[in-house]
C-alpha positions, 0 to 999 in steps of 0.5 A: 838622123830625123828629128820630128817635132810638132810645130804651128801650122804658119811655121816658115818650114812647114809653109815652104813644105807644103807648097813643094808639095802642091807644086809637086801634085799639080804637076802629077794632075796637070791641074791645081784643081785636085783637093776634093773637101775643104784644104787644112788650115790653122782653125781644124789641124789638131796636130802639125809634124815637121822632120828635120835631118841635118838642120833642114825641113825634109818632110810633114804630115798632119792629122785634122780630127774626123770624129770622136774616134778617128782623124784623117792624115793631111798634108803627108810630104817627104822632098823628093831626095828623102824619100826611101830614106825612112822619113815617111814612115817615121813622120807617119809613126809619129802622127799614129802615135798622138793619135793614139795619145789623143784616145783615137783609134781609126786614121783614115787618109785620102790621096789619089791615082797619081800618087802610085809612090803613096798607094804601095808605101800606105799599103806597106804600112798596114793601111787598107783601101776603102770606100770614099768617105767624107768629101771625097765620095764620088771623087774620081781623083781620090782613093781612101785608105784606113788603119785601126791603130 
């Protein structure tokens, strides 16, 4: 069973999730140069998710708030051996909700031609592509995806 529960953008679990799935990005770019914007940090996260299953930190997402009415996924990663497992979604679910709660009601994303795995599972879950927005405008390394909650 996956547990979600929010936790501090410094949380040792997150921090070590995070950095798995840098390692794993700049292997798929062959570059550590693939984040267009400012990279999430304490000061602009409004909300930090890790899941749990079986005691052990297998996923996280977080959401950065973009407007009045919207915010932006940041930092969405499931470890390779969870993946296909219903974490994602689950994680995924979790930040839609607080989003919610929070009275937004748009989450946009950004992720990118080497990441085909996340295009199809966005898409599966209701997201739908649209034009650059924000810092990614002109970016060859992004595509942005959107959901009305």
């Amino acid at each position: 069973m996956v547990e979600i529960a929010e936790r501090a953008w410094d949380d040792a679990d997150g921090v070590a999730l995070r950095a798995a799935q840098r390692a794993e990005l700049d292997a798929r770019y062959g570059t550590g140069d693939h984040e267009p914007g400012t990279p999430p940090s304490a000061a602009d996260i409004d909300l930090f998710l890790v899941a749990t299953a079986a005691g052990k930190a297998v996923g996280c997402g977080a959401l950065r708030r973009l407007d009045e009415d919207s915010a932006e996924v940041k930092r969405m990663y499931v470890t390779p051996e969870s993946r296909g497992s219903g974490v994602s979604t689950a994680i995924l679910r979790a930040l839609e909700a607080a989003a919610v709660r929070r009275g937004w009601t748009t989450i946009r994303l950004e992720t990118g031609p080497a990441q085909p795995d996340a295009m199809r599972f966005y898409e599966r879950e209701g997201y739908r592509e649209i034009p650059l927005f924000g810092a990614y405008a002109g970016s060859d390394l992004s595509v942005c995806y959107e959901r009305i909650l």
